[in-house]
C-alpha positions in Angstrom: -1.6 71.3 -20.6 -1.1 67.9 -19.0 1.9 66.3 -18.6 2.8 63.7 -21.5 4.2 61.1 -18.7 0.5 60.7 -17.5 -0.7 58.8 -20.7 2.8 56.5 -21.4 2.0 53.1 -19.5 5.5 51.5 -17.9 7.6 49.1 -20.1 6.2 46.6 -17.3 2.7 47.2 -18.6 3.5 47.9 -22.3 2.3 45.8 -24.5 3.4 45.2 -28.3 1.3 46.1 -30.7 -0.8 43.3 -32.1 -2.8 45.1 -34.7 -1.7 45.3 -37.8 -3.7 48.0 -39.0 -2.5 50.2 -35.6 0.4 52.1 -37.4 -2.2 53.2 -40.3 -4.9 54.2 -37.3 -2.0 56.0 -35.7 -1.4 57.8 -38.8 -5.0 58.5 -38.9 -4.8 60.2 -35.9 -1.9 61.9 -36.8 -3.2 64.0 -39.8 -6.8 64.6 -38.1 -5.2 65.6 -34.7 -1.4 66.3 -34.0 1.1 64.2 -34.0 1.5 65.2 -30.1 -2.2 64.0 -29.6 -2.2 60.8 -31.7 1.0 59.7 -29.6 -1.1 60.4 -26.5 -3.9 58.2 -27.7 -1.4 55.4 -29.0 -0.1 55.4 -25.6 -3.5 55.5 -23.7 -4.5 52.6 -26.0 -1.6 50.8 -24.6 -1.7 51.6 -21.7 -5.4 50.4 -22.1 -4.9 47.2 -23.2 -1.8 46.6 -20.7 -4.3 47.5 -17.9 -6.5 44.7 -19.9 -3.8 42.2 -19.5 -3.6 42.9 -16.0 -7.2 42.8 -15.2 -7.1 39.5 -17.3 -4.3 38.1 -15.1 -5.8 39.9 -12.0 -8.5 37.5 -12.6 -6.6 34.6 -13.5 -4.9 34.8 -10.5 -8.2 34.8 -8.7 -9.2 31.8 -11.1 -6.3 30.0 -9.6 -6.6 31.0 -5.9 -10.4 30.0 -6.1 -9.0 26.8 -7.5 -6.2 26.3 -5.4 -8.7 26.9 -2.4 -11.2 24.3 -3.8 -7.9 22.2 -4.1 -6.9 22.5 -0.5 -10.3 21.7 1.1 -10.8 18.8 -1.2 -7.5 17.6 -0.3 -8.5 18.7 3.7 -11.9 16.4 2.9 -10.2 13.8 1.9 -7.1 14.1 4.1 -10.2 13.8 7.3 -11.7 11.1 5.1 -8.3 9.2 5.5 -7.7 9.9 9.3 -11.4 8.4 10.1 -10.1 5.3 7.8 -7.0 4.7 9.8 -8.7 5.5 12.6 -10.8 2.8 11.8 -7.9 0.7 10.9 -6.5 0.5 14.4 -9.4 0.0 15.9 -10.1 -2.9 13.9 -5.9 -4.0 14.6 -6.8 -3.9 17.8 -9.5 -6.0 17.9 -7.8 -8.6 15.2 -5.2 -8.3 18.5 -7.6 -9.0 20.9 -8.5 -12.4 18.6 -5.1 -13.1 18.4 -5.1 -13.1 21.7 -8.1 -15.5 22.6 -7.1 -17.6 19.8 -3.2 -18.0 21.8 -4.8 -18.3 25.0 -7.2 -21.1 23.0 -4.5 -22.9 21.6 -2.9 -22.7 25.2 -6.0 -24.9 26.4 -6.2 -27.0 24.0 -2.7 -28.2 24.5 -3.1 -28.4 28.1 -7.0 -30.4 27.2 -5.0 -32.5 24.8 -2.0 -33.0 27.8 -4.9 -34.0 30.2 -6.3 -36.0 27.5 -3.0 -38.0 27.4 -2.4 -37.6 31.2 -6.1 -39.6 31.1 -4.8 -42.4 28.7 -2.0 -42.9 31.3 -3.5 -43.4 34.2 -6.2 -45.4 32.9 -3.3 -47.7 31.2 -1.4 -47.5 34.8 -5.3 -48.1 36.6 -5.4 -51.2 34.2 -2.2 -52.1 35.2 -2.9 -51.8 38.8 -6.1 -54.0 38.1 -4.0 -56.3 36.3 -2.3 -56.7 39.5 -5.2 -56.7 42.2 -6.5 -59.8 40.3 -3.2 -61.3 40.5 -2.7 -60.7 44.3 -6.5 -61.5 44.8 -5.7 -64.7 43.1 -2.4 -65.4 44.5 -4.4 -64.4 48.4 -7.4 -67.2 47.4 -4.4 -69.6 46.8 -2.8 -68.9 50.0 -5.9 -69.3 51.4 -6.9 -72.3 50.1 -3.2 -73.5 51.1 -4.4 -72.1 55.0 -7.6 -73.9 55.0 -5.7 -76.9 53.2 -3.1 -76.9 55.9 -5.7 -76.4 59.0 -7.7 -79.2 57.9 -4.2 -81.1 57.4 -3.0 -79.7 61.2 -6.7 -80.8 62.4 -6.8 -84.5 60.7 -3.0 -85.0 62.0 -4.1 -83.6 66.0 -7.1 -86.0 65.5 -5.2 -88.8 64.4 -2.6 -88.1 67.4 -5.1 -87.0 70.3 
């Protein structure tokens, strides 16, 4: 004879009986074939349909792993798909840097063009000045002249007049 213990699943696995014809099957059993044998195929019907649950979870739990593993290498896709972006960021940062940059150093010449403009405005104001001034001392130099030639003719027509 085999040992009863074989055929009882572990309250772990036991599950409660959802049939509710299963106590009138058991019965059944019962009168056709001992009551030693119809507990021995109550209990390998449990044990059955805990080994069903099992299975079922068994494979839910591979649902989930296939699911969390499709998860993690969409998440790795798109976690790659993000590093190529900010790479891509900084690379544009540093050229918007690089514009920065040039646009500084522009602004740097065109204060120093608009300094040199001014600088220009100066001197030609300080060149007109000057101008201003060579006519004056030309004209002042043509009267001193005219006062030279006035005065030699002067100093001539007097040494004339006394030789």
């Amino acid at each position: 004879m085999t040992d009863p213990q074989i055929f009882t699943p572990s309250p772990a696995l036991a599950l409660p009986a959802v049939d509710p014809d299963r106590d009138n099957l058991v019965e059944r059993w019962a009168q056709r074939h001992g009551a030693e044998v119809a507990d021995r195929l109550a209990a390998a019907e449990d044990l059955a349909d805990a080994e069903q649950a099992r299975a079922e979870a068994d494979q839910v739990m591979r649902d989930a792993r296939a699911e969390a593993d499709r998860i993690i290498r969409q998440a790795q896709q798109q976690a790659s798909a993000l590093n190529a972006e900010a790479r891509d960021a900084e690379r544009y940062a540093a050229v918007l840097e690089e514009r920065a940059q040039y646009l500084a150093h522009a602004d740097t010449l065109e204060r120093h063009a608009v300094d040199a403009d001014q600088h220009a405005v100066d001197l030609t104001a300080e060149a007109s000045e000057l101008a201003a001034q060579g006519d004056e001392l030309t004209r002042r130099l043509n009267e001193l002249a005219a006062q030279r030639e006035d005065a030699t003719r002067s100093s001539c027509a007097t040494f004339r007049e006394f030789s």
